[in-house]
C-alpha positions as CSV (number, residue, x, y, z in Angstrom):
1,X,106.6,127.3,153.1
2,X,109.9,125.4,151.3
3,X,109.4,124.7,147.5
4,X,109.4,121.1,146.3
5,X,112.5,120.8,144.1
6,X,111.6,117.6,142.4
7,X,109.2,116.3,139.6
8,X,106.0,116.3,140.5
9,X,105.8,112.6,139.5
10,X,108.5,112.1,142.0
11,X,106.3,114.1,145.1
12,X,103.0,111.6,143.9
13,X,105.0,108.5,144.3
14,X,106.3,109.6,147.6
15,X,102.8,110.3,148.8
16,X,102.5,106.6,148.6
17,X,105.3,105.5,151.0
18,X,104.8,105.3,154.2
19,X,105.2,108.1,156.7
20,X,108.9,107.6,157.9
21,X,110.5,107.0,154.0
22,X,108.9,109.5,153.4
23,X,109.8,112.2,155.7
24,X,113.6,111.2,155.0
25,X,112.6,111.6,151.4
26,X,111.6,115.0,152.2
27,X,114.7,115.8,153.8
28,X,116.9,115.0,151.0
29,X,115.5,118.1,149.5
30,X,117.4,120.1,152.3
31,X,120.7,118.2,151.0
32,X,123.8,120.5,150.3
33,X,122.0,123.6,151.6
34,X,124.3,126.2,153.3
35,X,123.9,126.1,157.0
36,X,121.9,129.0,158.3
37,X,121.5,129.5,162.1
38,X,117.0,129.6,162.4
39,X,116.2,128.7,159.1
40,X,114.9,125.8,157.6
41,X,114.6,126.2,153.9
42,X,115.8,123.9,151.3
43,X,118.6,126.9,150.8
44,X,119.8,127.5,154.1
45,X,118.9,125.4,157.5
46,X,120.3,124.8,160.8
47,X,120.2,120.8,162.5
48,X,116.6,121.8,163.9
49,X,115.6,123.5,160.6
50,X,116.5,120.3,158.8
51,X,113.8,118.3,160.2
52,X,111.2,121.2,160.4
53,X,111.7,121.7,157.0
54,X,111.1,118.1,156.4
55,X,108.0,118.6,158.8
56,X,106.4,121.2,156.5
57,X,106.3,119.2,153.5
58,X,104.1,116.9,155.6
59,X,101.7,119.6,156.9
60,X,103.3,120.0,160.1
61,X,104.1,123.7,161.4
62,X,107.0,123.3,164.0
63,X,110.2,125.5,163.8
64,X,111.9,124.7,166.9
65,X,115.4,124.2,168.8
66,X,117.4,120.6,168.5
67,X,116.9,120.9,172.3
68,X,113.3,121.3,172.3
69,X,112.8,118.2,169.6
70,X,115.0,116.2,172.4
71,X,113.2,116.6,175.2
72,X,109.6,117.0,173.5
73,X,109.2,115.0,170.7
74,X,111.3,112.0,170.7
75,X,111.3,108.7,172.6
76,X,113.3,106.4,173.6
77,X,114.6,103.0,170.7
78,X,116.3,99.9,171.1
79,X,117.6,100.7,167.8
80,X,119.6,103.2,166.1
81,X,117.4,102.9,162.6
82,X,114.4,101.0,161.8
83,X,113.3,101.7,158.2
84,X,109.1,102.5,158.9
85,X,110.5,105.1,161.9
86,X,112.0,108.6,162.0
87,X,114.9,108.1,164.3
88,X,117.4,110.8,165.2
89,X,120.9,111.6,166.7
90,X,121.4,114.0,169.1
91,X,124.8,115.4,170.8
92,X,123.9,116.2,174.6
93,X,126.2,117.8,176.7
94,X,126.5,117.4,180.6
95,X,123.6,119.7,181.6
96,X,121.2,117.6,179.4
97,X,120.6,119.9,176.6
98,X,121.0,118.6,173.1
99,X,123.4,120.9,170.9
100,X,123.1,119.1,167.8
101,X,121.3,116.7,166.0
102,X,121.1,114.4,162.9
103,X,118.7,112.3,160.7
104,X,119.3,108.8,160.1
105,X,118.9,107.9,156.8
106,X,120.3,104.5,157.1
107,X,121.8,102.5,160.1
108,X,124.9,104.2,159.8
109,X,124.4,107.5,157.7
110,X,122.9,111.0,158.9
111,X,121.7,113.7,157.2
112,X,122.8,117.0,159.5
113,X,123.6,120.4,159.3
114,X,126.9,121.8,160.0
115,X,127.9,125.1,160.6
116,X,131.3,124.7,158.8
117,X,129.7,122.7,155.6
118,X,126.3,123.2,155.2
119,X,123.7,119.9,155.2
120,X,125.9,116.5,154.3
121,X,125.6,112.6,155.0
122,X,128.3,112.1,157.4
123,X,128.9,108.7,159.4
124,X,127.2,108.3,162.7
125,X,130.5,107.2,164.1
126,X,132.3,110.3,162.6
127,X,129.6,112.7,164.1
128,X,130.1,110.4,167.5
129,X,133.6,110.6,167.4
130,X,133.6,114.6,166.9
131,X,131.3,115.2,169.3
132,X,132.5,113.1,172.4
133,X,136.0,115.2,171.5
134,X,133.7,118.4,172.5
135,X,132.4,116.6,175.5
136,X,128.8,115.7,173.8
137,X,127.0,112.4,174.3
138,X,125.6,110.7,171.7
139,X,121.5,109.8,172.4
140,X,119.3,108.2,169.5
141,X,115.7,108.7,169.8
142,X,112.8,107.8,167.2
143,X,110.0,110.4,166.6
144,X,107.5,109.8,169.1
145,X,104.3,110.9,166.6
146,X,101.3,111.8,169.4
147,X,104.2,114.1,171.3
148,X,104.8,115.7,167.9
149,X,101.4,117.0,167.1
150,X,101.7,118.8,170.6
151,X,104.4,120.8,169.1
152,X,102.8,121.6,165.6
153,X,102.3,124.8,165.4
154,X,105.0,126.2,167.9
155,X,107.5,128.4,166.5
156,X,109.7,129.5,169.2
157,X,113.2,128.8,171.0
158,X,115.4,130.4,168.4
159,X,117.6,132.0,171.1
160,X,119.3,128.5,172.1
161,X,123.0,128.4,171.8
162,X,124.0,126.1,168.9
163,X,127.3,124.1,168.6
């Protein structure tokens, strides 16, 4: 289970907020952690890990693939970010599997993991732009809640090929 790195005045308030600031609240913890291929701790993470991670600190228990979040636990937005939902990025190539994916924390910033830096904010349009030059297309999805609690406890899929 990931450590909380913040006061403990800090965790109390954010018990308060509700669910979606709070989970990207959660996820900040993971910020600037190397990038570690089936991890998700607040050291080292992949793009899946990232939101696992986040996951735990809610009670959830769900390490999983970006691929497996896509097509499991996610639904379809009108928008790209609302502030009271968890929506995320992801980068699907032409056989529908998602190779990446990203947290919004605002309308136009996500929290990711990459391979070559570790976990940074980077522009959506960035992240769009350097995945349509690797043939990836960009799908945002908000957390779909009831789908999620199908996958708590599921710990599986680390054998997916990762961009």
């Amino acid at each position: 289970m990931n450590e909380w790195r913040f006061s403990a005045l800090l965790k109390e308030k954010l018990e308060e907020l509700n669910t979606a600031p709070r989970l990207r609240m959660y996820a900040l913890n993971f910020a600037e952690a190397s990038y570690g291929w089936g991890k998700e701790s607040i050291t080292s993470t992949d793009c899946s890990g990232l939101l696992s991670g986040a996951l735990q600190f809610m009670g959830y228990n769900i390490r999983t693939t970006a691929d497996k979040f896509y097509k499991v636990a996610f639904k379809d937005t009108d928008r790209s970010f609302y502030k009271d939902r968890v929506t995320c990025i992801f980068f699907v190539d032409g056989d529908n599997h998602a190779g990446h994916m990203g947290l919004h924390i605002s309308a136009d910033v996500v929290l990711h993991a990459s391979g070559s830096r570790g976990v940074t904010f980077d522009s959506k349009f960035d992240l769009m732009d350097e995945y349509d030059e690797k043939g990836y297309t960009p799908i945002t999805l908000e957390l779909d809640w009831e789908a999620l609690e199908e996958l708590d406890g599921e710990v599986s899929g680390l054998d997916a090929d990762y961009v």
